[in-house]
N, C-alpha and C positions, 0 to 999 in steps of 0.2 A: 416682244423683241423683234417682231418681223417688221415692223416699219423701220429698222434700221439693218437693212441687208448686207449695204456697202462696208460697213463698219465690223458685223459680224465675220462677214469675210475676210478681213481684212486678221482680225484676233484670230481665227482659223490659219492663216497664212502665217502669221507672228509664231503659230507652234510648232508650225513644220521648222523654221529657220532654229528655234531654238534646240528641236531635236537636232538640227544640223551642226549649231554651235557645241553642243556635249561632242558632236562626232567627230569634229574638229578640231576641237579642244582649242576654242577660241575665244579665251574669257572675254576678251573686250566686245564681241561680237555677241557673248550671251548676254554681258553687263546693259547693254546698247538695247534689246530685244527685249530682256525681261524689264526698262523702264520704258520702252515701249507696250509692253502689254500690260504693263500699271495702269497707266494712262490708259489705254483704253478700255480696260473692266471698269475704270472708274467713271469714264463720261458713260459706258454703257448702261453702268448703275445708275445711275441717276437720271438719266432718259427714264430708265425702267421705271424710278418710283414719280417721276413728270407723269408718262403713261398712265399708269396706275390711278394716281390722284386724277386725271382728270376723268378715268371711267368712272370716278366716283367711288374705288377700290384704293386710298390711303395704306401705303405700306408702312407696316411698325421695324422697328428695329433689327428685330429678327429674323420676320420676312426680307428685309435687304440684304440683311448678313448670306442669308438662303440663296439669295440672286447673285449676289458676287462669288461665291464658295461654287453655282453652278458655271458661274462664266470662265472660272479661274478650272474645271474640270474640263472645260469645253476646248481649254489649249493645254493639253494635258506634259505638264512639265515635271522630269523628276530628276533632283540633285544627287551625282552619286559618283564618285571616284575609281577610273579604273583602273583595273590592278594588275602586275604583274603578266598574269596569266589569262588572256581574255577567255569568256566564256565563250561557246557554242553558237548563243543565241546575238553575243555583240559582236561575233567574228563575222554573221552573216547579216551584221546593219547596211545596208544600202544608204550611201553618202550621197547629201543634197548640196547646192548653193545656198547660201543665204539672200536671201528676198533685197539687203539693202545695205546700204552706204553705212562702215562699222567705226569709224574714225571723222571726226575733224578736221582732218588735213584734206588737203586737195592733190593726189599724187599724179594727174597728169593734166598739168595746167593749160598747157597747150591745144591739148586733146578733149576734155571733156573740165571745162573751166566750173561747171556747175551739177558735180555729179549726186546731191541731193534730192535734186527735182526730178530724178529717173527711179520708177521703181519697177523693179524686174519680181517675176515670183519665185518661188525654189524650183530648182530644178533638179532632176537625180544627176548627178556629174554624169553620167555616158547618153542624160538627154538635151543636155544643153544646146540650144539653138544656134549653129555655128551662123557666124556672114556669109550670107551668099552660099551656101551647101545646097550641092543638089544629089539626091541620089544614087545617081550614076557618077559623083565625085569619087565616092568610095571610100566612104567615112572609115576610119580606123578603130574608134575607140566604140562599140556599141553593144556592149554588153556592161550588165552591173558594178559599178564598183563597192566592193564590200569595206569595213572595217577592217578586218581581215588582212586582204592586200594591202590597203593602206601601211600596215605595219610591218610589211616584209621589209621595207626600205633601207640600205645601211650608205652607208658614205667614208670617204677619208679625205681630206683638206690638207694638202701641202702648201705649203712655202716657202719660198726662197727668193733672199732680197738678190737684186742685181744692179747693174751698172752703177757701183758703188755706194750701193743704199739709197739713189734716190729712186728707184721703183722695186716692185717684189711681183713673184711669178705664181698663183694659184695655180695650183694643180689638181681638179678634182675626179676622183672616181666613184660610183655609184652603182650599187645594183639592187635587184629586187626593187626595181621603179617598177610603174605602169607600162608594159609595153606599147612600143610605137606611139608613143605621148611624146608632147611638146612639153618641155621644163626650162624654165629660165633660173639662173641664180644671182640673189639678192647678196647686196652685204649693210650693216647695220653698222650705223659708225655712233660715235659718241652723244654729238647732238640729238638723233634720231631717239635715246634713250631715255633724253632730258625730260621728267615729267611738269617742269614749268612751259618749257617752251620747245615740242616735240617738231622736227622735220621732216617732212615725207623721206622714206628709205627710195634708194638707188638702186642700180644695177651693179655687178662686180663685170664690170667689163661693155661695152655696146661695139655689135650685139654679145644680147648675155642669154644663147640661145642651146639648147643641147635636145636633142632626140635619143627616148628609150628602143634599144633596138627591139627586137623577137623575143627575147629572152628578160628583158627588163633591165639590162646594162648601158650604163652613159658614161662619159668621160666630158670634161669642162676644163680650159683652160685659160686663164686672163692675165694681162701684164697688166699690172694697177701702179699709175705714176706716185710716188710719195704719201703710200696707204697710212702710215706708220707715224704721225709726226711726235714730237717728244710730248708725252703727257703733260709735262710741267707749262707746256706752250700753250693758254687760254685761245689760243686761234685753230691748237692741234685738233683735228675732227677726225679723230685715229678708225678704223675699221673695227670694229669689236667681235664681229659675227658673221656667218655665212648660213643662207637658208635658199634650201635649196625647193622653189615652186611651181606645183604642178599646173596648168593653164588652160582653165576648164573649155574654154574659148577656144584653145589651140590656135592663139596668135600670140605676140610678144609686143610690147610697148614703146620699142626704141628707147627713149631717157627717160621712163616710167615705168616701175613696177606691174602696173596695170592700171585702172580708171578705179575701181570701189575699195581698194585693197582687200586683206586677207576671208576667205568664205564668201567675199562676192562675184571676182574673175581670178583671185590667185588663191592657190593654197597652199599651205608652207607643210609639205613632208617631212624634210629632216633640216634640222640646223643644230649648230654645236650648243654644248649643254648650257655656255654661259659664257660673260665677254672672257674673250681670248686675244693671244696675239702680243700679251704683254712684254714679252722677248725681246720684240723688232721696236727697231726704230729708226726710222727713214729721214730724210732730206729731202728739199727742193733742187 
């Protein structure tokens, strides 16, 4: 296996992100990962048994079964739901980036038209390589972030339609965020959910920018023109959801969520449990 270094390292890198994806709880970003590292135990394996045969060492069945079963321990993956009450030892997981691009879509066209062809490694969230930081900036965020805080997070989303239903007023409040973090809030409208034909999500407002103070508390507020439109209207792209993301970068995107979406540059802390909002219904 050492004539193929690039590659190993590479399935080494693939386990960090997936341990990143359980801590994230970012199935599409594990789904994405673990057929990524399909793919690669299996060109692995098969280099292996090329190698092999040509030292003249023909691998049988079982010795390849051997090779894959060690390649697949080498990124060491374990499925497991958590519950309620975290333990001890998940309170004090240290949260990475994911290493790459977890979606299909392209969420900042503008900005990074081919965000495929970029590949970042994990990084622990309080080590991520800001633009342009220099030490004497006076980084905010540099100490661990755990599991743990992660879940301290709570939130409440109001609304209220105004100037006669053709716009509504977000109101939100937040605490037990990450202090002195940069958090943008997202909203997730209809189309966005369509699993034939999904669209990059949006901002609830630009900018859709809020800072956790000392204490871990934010407030967000946004007037959204005609969030609401009548369900029955095949054009209506109603808002369904709000999620509220922490921004490992500590920058914000103007009319893009971010460039890799969810575990690459954003992470989504709290959003409501499921589409809401069915109440309102707005106008142009």
């Amino acid at each position: 296996m050492r004539s193929e270094p690039v590659q190993v390292a590479r399935l080494l890198r693939l386990g960090e992100g997936l341990r990143q994806a359980h801590q994230d709880l970012a199935r599409e970003g594990l789904t994405r990962l673990n057929r990524q590292q399909h793919t690669l135990v299996g060109a692995l394996s098969r280099q292996a048994r090329t190698l092999a045969a040509e030292a003249g060492h023909p691998l049988g069945e079982a010795a390849q079964r051997k090779v894959e079963e060690t390649l697949q321990r080498s990124s060491p993956i374990r499925r497991r739901k958590l519950g309620p009450q975290l333990s001890a030892a998940d309170e004090s997981l240290v949260l990475y980036t994911l290493p790459c691009t977890n979606y299909p879509e392209v969420f900042a066209p503008d900005q990074l038209a081919d965000p495929f062809s970029v590949v970042r490694p994990s990084y622990a969230l309080h080590e991520v390589p800001l633009p342009d930081l220099r030490p004497e900036d006076g980084p905010k965020v540099t100490e661990p972030i755990t599991l743990g805080q992660w879940v301290q997070a709570a939130g409440e989303v109001r609304v209220t339609l105004v100037n006669g239903g053709r716009a509504a007023d977000f109101h939100c409040e937040f605490t037990g965020l990450l202090p002195h973090s940069l958090y943008t809030v997202m909203s997730v409208r209809r189309r966005d959910l369509d699993p034939s034909g999904p669209v990059r999500p949006g901002p609830l407002g630009v900018p859709n920018v809020l800072i956790a103070d000392h204490k871990g508390n934010g407030s967000y507020h946004a007037r959204m023109p005609n969030p609401f439109p009548d369900p029955e209207v095949a054009a209506g792209d109603r808002i369904m959801n709000v999620v509220l993301l922490w921004m490992s970068y500590q920058q914000n995107y103007a009319g893009a969520i971010g460039w890799f979406g969810l575990g690459g540059d954003v992470h989504a802390q709290l959003r409501l449990r499921g589409p809401s909002f069915a109440e309102f219904v707005t106008h142009a």
